[in-house]
C-alpha positions in Angstrom: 9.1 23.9 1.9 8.2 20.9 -0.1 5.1 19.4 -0.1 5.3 15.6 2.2 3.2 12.6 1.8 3.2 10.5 4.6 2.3 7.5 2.6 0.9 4.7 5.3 -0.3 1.3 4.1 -3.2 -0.1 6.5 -2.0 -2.4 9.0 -2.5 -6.2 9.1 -6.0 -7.9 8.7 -6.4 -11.5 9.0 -6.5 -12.1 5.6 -2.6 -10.9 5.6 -1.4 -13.7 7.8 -3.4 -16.7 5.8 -1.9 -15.2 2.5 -5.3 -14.8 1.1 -5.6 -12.4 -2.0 -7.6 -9.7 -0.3 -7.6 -6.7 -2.6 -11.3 -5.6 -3.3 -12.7 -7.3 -0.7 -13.8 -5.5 2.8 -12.2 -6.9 5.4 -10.9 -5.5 8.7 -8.2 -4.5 10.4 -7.1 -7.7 13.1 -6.0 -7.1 17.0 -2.2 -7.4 15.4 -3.2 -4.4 12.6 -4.8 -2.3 15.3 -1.5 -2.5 17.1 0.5 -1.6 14.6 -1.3 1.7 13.5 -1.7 2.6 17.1 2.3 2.3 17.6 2.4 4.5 14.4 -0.1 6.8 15.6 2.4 7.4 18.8 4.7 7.7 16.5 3.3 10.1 14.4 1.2 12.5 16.9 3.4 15.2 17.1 3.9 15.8 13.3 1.8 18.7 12.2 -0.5 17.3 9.2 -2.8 19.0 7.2 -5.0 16.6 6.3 -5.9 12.8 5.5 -6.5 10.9 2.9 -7.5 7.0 2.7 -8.8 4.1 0.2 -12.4 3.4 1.2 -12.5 -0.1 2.0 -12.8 -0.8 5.2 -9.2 -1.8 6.7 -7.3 1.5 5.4 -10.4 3.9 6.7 -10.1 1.8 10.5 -6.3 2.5 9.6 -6.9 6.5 8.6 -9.1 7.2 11.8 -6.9 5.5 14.2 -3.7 7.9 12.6 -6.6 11.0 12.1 -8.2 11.0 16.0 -4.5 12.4 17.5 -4.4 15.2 15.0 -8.9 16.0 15.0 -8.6 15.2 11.5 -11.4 13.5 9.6 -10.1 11.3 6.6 -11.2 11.9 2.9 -12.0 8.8 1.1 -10.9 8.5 -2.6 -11.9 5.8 -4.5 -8.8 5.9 -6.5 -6.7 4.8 -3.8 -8.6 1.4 -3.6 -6.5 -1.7 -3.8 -5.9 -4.0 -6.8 -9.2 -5.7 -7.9 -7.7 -9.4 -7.9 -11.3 -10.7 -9.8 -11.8 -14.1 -9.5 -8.2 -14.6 -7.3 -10.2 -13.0 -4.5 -10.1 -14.4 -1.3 -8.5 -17.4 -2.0 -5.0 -18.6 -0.9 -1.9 -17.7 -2.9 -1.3 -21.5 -3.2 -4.7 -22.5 -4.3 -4.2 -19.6 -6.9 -0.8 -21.2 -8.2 -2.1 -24.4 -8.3 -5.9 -24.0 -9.7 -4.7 -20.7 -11.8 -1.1 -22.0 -12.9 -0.9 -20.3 -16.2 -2.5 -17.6 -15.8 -1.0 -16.8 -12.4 2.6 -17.2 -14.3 1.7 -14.7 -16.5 0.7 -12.7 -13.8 4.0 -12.9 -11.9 5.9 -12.4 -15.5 4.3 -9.0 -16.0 2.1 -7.9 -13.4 2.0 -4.3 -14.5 0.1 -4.8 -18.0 -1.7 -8.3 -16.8 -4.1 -9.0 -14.4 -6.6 -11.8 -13.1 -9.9 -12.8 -15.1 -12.6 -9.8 -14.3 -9.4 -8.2 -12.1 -7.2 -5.2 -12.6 -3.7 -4.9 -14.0 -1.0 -2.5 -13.0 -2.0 0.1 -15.2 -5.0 -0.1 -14.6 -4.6 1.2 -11.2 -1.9 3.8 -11.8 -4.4 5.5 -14.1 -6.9 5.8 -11.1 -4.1 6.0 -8.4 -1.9 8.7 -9.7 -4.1 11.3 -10.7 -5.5 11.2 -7.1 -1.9 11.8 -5.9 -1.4 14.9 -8.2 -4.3 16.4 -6.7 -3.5 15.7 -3.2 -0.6 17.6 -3.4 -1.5 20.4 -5.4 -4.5 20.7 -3.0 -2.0 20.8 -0.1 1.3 22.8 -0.9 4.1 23.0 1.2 1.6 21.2 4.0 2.4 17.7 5.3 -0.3 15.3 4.6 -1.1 11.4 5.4 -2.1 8.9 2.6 -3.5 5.8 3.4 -3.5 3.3 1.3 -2.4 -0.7 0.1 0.5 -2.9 -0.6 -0.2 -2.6 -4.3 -1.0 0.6 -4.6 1.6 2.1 -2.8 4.4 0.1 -4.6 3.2 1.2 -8.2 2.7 5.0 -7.1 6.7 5.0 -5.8 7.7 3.1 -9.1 5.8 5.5 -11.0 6.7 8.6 -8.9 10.5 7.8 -9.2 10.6 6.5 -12.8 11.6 3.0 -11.8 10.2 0.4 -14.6 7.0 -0.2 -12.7 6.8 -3.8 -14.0 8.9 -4.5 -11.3 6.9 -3.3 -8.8 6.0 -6.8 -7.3 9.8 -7.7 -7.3 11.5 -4.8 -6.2 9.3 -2.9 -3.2 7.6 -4.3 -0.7 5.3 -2.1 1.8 4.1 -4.1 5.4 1.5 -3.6 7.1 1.1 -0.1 9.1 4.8 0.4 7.2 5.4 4.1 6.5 7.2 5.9 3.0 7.8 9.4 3.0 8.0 11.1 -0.3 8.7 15.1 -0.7 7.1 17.0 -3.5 9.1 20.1 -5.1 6.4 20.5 -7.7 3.6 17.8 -8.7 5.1 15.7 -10.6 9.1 15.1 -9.3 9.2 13.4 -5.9 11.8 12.5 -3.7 11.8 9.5 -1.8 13.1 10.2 2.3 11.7 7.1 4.0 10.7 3.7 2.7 8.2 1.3 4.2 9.7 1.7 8.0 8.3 0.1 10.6 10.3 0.9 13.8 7.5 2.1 15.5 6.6 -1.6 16.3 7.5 -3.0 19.5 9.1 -6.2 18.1 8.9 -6.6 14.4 6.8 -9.7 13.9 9.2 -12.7 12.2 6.1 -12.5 9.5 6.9 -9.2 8.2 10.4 -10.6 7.7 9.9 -13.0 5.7 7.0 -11.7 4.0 7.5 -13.0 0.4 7.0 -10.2 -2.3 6.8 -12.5 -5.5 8.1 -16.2 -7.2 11.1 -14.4 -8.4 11.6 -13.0 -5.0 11.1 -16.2 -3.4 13.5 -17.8 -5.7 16.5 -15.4 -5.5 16.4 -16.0 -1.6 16.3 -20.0 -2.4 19.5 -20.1 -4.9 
């Protein structure tokens, strides 16, 4: 039996739907977040987890005790699991950040991985905190299934890294919405296969937002041409 990861990122905040770089900041879960991670709780009551694990900032935990209270599970913060520091980007509207930021946000976009904001975090800079706290979570839970909670960014640049994709293309190429769920099965620690990506049919009605979501400029500009 391999080792699953349910790998959840926290549902939407209001933050999400003003397009405001979040990342470090606290901020909470909104009515239409708490909706979503109680349709997935539904969905996911039945499964027989181990145990829970979650960023600490504030909307994943809300996210990781809504999913834990079905299962009498209490979540395990890990620090390393924390979203993308944005620095001084935080908070403020992707379009204030392209137009007040523009080179420095082109850069950004260009190579996302090995770049980040002023007094922020690149790519790599979160895989070295992020992945080491995924190793352990499964060696710590073998042949058990177990519930990650974490972010958007996060998330994408443990699957890229996980599956050997180029992770420079995280931004591009993945996308994870809110309360979406990823399955990933572990035969060892290292090698993971990927069952499940970022599916959200435990919602109601898919909100047109999480549609049209845009993941990056060269995203956006593919879909334009």
């Amino acid at each position: 039996m391999p080792t699953r990861i349910l790998l959840v990122r926290h549902g939407a905040t209001t933050l999400t739907a003003e397009d405001r770089f979040a990342g470090s900041s606290n901020v909470n879960l909104s009515e239409e977040g708490r909706r979503q991670v109680t349709s997935l709780a539904q969905r996911l009551e039945k499964e027989a987890l181990h145990a829970i694990y979650c960023s600490p900032l504030d909307r994943t935990v809300e996210t990781a005790t809504i999913l834990a209270a079905p299962h009498g599970l209490t979540p395990v913060q890990e620090p390393g699991l924390r979203e993308i520091d944005y620095g001084h980007w935080e908070g403020l509207r992707r379009a204030e950040i392209e137009t007040e930021f523009a080179d420095e946000y082109a850069a950004w976009q260009e190579d996302p991985f090995t770049i980040g904001p002023r007094d922020g975090e690149s790519g790599v800079n979160v895989l070295n905190r992020a992945l080491p706290v995924m190793r352990r979570i499964v060696e710590d839970n073998r042949h058990s299934n177990v519930l990650v909670v974490a972010h958007k960014g996060v998330n994408r640049i443990l699957i890229s890294s996980l599956l050997g994709f180029d992770v420079r293309g995280y931004r591009d190429r993945l996308d994870q919405s809110p309360a979406g769920l990823s399955i990933l099965d572990f035969m060892g620690d290292v090698h993971a296969r990927l069952r499940l990506l970022n599916d959200v049919s435990h919602y109601e009605g898919v909100p047109p937002r999480i549609l049209t979501e845009r993941l990056s400029a060269w995203w956006g500009a593919q879909r334009e041409s």
